[in-house]
TORKOL-4160 file (C-alpha; in steps of 0.2 Angstrom, whole numbers, padded with zeros to 4 digits, m for minus):
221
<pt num="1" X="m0154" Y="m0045" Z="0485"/>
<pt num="2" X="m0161" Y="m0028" Z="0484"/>
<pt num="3" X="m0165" Y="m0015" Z="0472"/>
<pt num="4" X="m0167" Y="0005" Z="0471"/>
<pt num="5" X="m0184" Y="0013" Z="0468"/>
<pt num="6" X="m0185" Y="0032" Z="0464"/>
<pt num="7" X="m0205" Y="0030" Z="0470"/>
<pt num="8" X="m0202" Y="0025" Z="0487"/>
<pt num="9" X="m0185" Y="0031" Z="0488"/>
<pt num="10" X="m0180" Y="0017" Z="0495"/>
<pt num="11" X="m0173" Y="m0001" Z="0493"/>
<pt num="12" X="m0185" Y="m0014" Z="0489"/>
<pt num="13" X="m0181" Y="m0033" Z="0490"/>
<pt num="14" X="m0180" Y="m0044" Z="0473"/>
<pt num="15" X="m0196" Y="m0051" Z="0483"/>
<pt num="16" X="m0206" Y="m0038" Z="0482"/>
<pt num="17" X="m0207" Y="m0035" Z="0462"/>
<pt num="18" X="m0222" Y="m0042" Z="0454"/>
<pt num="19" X="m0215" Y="m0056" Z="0442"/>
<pt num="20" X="m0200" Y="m0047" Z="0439"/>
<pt num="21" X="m0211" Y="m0034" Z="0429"/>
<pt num="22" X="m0216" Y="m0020" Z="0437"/>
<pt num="23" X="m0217" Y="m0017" Z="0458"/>
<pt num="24" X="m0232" Y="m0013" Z="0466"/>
<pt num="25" X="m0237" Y="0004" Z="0469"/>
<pt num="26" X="m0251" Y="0015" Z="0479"/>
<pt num="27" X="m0257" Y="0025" Z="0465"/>
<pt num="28" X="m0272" Y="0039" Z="0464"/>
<pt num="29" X="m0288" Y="0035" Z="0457"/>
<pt num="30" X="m0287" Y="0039" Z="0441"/>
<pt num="31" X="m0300" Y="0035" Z="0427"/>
<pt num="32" X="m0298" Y="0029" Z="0409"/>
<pt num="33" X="m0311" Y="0033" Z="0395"/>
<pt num="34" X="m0313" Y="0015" Z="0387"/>
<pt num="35" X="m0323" Y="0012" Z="0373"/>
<pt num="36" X="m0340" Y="0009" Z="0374"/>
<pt num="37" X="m0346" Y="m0010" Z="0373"/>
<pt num="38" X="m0357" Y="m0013" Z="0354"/>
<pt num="39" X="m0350" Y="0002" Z="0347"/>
<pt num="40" X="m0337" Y="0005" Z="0332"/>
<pt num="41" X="m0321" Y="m0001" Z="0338"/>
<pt num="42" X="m0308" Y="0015" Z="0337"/>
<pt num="43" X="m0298" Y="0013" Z="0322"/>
<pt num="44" X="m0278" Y="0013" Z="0320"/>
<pt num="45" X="m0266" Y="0008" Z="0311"/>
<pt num="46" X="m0248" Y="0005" Z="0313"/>
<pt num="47" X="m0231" Y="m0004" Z="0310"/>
<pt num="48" X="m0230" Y="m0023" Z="0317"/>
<pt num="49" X="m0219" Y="m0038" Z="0315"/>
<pt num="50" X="m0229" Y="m0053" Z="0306"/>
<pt num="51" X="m0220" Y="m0068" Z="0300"/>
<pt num="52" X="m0203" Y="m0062" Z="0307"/>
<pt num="53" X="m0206" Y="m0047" Z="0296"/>
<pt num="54" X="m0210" Y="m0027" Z="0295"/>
<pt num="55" X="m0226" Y="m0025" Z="0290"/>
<pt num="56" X="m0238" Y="m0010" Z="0292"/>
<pt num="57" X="m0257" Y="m0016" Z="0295"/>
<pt num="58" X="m0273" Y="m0007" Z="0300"/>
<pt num="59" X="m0290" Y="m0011" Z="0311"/>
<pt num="60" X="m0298" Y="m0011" Z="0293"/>
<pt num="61" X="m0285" Y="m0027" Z="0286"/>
<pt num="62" X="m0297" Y="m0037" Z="0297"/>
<pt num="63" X="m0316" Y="m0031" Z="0293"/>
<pt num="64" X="m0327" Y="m0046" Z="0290"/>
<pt num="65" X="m0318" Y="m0055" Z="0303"/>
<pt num="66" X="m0317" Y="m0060" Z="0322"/>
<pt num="67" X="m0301" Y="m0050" Z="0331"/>
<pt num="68" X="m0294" Y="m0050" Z="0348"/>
<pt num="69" X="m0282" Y="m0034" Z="0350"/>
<pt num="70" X="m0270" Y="m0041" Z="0364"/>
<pt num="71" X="m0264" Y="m0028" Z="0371"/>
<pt num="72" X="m0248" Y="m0029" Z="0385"/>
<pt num="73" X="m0235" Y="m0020" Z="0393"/>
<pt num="74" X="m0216" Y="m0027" Z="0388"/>
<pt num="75" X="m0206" Y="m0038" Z="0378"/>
<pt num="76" X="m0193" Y="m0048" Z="0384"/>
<pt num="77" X="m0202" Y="m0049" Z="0402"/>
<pt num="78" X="m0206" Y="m0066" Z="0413"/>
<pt num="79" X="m0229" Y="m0065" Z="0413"/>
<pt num="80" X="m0230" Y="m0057" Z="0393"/>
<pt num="81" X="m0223" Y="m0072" Z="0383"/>
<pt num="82" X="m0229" Y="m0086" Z="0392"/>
<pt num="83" X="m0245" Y="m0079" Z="0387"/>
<pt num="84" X="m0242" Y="m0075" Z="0370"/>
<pt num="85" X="m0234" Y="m0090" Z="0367"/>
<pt num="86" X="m0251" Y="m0101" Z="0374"/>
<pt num="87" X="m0260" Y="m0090" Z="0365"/>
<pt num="88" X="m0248" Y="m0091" Z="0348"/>
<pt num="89" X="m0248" Y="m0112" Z="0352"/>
<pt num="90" X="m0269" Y="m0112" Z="0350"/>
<pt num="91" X="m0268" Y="m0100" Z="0337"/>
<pt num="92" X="m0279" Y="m0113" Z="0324"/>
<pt num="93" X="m0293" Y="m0115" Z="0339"/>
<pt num="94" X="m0293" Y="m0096" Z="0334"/>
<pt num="95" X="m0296" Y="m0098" Z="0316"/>
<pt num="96" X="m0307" Y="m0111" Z="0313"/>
<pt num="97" X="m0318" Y="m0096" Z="0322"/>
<pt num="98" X="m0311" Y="m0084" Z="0311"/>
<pt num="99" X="m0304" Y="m0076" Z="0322"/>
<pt num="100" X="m0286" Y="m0067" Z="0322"/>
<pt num="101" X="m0277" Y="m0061" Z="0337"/>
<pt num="102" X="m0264" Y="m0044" Z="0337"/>
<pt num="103" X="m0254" Y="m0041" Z="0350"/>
<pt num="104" X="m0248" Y="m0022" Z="0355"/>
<pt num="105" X="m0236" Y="m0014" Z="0368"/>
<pt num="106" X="m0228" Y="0002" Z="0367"/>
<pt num="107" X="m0214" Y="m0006" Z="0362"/>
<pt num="108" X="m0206" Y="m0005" Z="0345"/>
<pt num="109" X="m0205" Y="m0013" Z="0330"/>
<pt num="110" X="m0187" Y="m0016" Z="0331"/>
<pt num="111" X="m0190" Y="m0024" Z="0350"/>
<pt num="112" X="m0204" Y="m0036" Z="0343"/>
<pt num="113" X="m0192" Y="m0041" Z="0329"/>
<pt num="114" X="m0178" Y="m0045" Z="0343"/>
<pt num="115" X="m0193" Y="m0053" Z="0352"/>
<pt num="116" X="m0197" Y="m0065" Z="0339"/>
<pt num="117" X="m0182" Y="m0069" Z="0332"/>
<pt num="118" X="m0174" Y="m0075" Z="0349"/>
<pt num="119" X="m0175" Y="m0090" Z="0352"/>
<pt num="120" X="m0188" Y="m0097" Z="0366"/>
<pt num="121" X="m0176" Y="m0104" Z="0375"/>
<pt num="122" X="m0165" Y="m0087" Z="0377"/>
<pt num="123" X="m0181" Y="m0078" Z="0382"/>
<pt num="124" X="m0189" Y="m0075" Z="0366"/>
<pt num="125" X="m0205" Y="m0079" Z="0357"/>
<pt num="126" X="m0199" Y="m0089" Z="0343"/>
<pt num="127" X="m0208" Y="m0090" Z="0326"/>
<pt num="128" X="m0225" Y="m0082" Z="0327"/>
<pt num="129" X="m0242" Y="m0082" Z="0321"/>
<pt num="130" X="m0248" Y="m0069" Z="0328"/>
<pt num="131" X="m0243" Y="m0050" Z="0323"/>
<pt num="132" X="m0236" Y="m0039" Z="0337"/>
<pt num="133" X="m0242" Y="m0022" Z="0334"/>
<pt num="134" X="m0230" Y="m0006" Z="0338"/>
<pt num="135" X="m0239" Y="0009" Z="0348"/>
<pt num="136" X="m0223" Y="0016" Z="0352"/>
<pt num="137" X="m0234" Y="0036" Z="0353"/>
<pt num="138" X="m0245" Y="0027" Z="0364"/>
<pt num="139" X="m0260" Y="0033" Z="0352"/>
<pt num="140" X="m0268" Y="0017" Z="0350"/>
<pt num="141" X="m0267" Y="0013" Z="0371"/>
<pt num="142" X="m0273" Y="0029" Z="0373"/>
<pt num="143" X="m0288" Y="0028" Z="0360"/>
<pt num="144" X="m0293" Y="0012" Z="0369"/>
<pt num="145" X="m0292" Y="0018" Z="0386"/>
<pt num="146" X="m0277" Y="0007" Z="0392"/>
<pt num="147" X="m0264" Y="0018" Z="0392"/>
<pt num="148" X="m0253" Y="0018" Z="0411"/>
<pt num="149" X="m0247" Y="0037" Z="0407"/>
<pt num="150" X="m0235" Y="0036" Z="0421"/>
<pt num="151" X="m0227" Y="0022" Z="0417"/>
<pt num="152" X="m0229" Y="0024" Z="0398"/>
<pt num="153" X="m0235" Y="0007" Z="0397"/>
<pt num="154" X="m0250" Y="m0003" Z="0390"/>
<pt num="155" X="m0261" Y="m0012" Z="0403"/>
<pt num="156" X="m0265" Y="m0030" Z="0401"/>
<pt num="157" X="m0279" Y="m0027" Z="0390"/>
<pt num="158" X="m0292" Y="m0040" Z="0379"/>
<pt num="159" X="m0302" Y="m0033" Z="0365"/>
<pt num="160" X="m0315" Y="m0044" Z="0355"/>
<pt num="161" X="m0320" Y="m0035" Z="0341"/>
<pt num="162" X="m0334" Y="m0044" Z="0329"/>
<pt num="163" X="m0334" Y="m0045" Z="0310"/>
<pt num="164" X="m0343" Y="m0028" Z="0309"/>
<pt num="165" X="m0328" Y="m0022" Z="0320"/>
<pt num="166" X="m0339" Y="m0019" Z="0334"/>
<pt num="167" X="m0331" Y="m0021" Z="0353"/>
<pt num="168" X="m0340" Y="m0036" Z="0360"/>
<pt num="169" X="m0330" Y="m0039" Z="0375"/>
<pt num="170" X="m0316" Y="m0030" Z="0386"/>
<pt num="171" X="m0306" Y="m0038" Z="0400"/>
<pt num="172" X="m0293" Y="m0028" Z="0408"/>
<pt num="173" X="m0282" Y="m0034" Z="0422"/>
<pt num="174" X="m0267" Y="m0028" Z="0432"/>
<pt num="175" X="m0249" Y="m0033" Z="0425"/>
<pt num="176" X="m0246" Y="m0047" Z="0436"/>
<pt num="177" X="m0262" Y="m0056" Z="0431"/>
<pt num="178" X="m0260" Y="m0069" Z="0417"/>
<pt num="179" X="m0274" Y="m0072" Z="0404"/>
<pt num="180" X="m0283" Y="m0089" Z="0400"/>
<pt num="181" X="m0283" Y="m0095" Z="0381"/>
<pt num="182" X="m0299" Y="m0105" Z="0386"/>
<pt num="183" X="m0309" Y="m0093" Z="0394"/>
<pt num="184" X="m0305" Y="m0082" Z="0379"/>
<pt num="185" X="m0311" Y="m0094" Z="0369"/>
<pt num="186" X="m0325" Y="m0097" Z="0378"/>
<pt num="187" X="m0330" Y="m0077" Z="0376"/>
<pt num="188" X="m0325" Y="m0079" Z="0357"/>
<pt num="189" X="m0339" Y="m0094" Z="0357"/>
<pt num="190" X="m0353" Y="m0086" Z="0366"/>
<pt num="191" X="m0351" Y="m0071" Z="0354"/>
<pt num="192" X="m0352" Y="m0079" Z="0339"/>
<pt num="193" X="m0367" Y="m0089" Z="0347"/>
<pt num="194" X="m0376" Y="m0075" Z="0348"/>
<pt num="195" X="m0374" Y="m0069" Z="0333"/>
<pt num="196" X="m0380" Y="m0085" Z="0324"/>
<pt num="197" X="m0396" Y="m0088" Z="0338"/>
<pt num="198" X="m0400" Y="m0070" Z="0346"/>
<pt num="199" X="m0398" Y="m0059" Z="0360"/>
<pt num="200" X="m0396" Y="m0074" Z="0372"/>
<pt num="201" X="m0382" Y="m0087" Z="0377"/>
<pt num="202" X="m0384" Y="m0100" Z="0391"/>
<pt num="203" X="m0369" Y="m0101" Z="0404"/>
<pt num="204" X="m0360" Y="m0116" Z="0404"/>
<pt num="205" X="m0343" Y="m0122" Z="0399"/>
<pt num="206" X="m0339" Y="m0121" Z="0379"/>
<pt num="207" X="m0347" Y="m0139" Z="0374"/>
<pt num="208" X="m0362" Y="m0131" Z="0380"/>
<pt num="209" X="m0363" Y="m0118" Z="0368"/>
<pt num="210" X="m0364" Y="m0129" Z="0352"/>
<pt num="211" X="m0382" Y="m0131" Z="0351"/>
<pt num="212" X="m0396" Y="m0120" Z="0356"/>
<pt num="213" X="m0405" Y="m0135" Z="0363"/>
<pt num="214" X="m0393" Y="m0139" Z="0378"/>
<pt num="215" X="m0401" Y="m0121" Z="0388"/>
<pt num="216" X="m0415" Y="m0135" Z="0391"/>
<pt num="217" X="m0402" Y="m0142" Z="0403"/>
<pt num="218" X="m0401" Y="m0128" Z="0413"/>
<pt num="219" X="m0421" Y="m0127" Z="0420"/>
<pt num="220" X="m0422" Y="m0145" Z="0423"/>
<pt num="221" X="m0428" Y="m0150" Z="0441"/>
């Protein structure tokens, strides 16, 4: 089976679409002005659903905690809800952290209501933890540097932002890649790890961070 694309004017095969999300396509260089690691995180504020309702909330509603601004490209698509819902499953790993996670796509509020109140098992999300932030005027994509202007789309994008609502970390990933809850969680650890012991965390996997002693480990012969 094949479909039309304008792009290449041209048929493309089923085959050739990237998780049934968005094809592949030779694009210009282009470069996007992200924010800069240890600095204020850009502030926004906006309509989302939380707990199945309409809610508006802001970067401020979560000063003096952890936040993860998840941010991705469509509702109702194969990649976006496997990994919200894995995300959405863990969410309590999240908060014994004190962390809280917000999802955004340029979608809007109504499509994240649908999203959630579907059923997982006709392609919706199900009940949800986490909110799902509206940037239907592309603002906060563009403000973070995430923004896919052609498309009108948000990349897959990862903000950790600290308790003094600094950006800690940034991942940002074609749309076809998926994200891993552990390695997040990982990031999540080794941040607050540093803010408890200083400027320094030893590698490992996330046992390794509970104590300060265990970088002895590292330098053994």
């Amino acid at each position: 089976m094949a479909i039309f694309d304008p792009f290449y004017k041209d048929k493309l095969e089923l085959g050739d679409v990237c998780c049934e999300e968005q094809p592949q396509r030779p694009r210009e260089p282009k470069v996007h002005a992200v924010p800069a690691l240890l600095t204020p995180a850009p502030d926004w504020s906006g309509v989302a659903v939380v707990d199945s309702k309409i809610h508006n909330i802001s970067l401020k509603d979560y000063k003096g905690k952890y936040l993860i601004l998840f941010f991705y490209p469509y509702d109702f698509t194969f990649i976006c809800p496997t990994e919200m819902i894995q995300f959405n499953d863990r969410i309590e790993e999240f908060h014994k952290l004190g962390c809280k996670i917000v999802a955004i796509s340029t979608d809007s509020q109504f499509s994240h209501l649908a999203w959630v109140i579907t059923p997982r098992k006709q392609g919706g999300l199900g009940n949800m933890d986490i909110a799902i932030l509206s940037d239907k005027n592309h603002k906060i994509s563009k403000m973070y540097g995430v923004l896919d202007e052609e498309e009108g789309i948000s990349l897959k994008a990862l903000f950790i932002i600290d308790e003094n609502q600094l950006i800690r970390h940034i991942t940002i990933h074609e749309i076809c890649s998926s994200r891993s809850v552990d390695e997040t969680l990982r990031i999540l650890e080794a941040c607050k790890f540093v803010d408890k012991y200083g400027n320094t965390c030893p590698a490992g996997p996330r046992e390794s961070l509970s104590s300060v002693n265990n970088e002895a480990d590292f330098f053994k012969a």
